[in-house]
C-alpha positions as CSV (number, residue, x, y, z in Angstrom):
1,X,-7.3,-11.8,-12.6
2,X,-5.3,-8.7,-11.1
3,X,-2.3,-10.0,-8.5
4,X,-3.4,-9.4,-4.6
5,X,-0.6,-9.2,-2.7
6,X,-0.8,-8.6,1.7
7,X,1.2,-5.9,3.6
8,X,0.6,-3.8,6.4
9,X,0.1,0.0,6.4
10,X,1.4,1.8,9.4
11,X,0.7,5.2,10.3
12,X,1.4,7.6,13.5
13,X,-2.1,6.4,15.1
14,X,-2.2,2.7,13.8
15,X,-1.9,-0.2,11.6
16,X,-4.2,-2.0,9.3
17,X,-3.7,-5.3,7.4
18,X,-3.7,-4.6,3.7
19,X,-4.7,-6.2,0.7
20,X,-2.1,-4.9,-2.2
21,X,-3.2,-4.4,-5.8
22,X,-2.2,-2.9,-8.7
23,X,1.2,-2.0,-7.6
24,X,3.4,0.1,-9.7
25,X,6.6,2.2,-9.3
26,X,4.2,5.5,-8.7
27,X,1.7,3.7,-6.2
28,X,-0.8,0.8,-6.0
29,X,-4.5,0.8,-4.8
30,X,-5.0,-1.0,-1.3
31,X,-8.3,-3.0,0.3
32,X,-8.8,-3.3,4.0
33,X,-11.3,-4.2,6.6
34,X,-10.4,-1.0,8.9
35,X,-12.6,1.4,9.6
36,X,-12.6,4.6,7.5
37,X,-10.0,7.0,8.8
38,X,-7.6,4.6,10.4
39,X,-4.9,5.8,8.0
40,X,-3.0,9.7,8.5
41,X,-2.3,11.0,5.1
42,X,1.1,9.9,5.5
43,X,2.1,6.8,6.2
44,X,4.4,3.5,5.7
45,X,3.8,0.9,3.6
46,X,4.9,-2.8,4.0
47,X,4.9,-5.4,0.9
48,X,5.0,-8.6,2.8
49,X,8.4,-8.4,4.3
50,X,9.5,-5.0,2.3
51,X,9.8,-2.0,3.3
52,X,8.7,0.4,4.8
53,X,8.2,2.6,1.9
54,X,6.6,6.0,2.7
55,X,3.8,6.8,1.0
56,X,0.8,9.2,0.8
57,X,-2.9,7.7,1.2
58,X,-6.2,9.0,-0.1
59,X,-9.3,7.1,0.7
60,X,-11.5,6.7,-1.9
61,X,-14.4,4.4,0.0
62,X,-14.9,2.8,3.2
63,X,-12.6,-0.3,2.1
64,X,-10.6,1.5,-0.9
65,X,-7.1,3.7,-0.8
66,X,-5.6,5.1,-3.4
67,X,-1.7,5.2,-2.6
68,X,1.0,7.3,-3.9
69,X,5.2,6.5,-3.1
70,X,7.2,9.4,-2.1
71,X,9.9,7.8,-4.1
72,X,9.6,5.9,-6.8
73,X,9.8,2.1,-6.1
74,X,13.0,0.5,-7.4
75,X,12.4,-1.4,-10.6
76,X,14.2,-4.9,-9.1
77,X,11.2,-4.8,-6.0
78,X,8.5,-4.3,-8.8
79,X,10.1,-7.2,-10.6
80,X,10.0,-9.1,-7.6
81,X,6.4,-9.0,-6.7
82,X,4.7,-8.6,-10.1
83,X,6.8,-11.3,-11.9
84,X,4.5,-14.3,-12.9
């Protein structure tokens, strides 16, 4: 089973509570229970506590965003959170 982590997205219109999986140094894929559209292409990211990282959001359904970091994330933050 793929690790879910939570974070919150913020954007220049709103935040949304997110869902976190698949997280790499390149980008993750996020799950939330906004409405469509609630996130600007641009936005911050927020791993729990972490961040904000700015990233670049594509929405691929109604619940599904496909996320891509501006930067790179740092290897010891992927550590971090994908360590088992």
């Amino acid at each position: 089973m793929a690790m879910i982590l939570y974070g919150e997205c913020v954007s220049a219109r709103d935040k949304a509570l997110v869902r976190i999986c698949e997280l790499a140094d390149r980008g993750c894929d996020l799950e939330t229970d906004a409405p469509q559209g609630v996130f600007d292409a641009d936005f911050s990211l927020w791993i729990g506590a972490v961040g904000p990282f700015a990233a670049t959001a594509t929405q691929r359904d109604a619940r599904r965003i496909a996320v891509r970091f501006k930067e790179p994330l740092d290897g010891k933050i992927l550590r971090h959170f994908t360590a088992e």
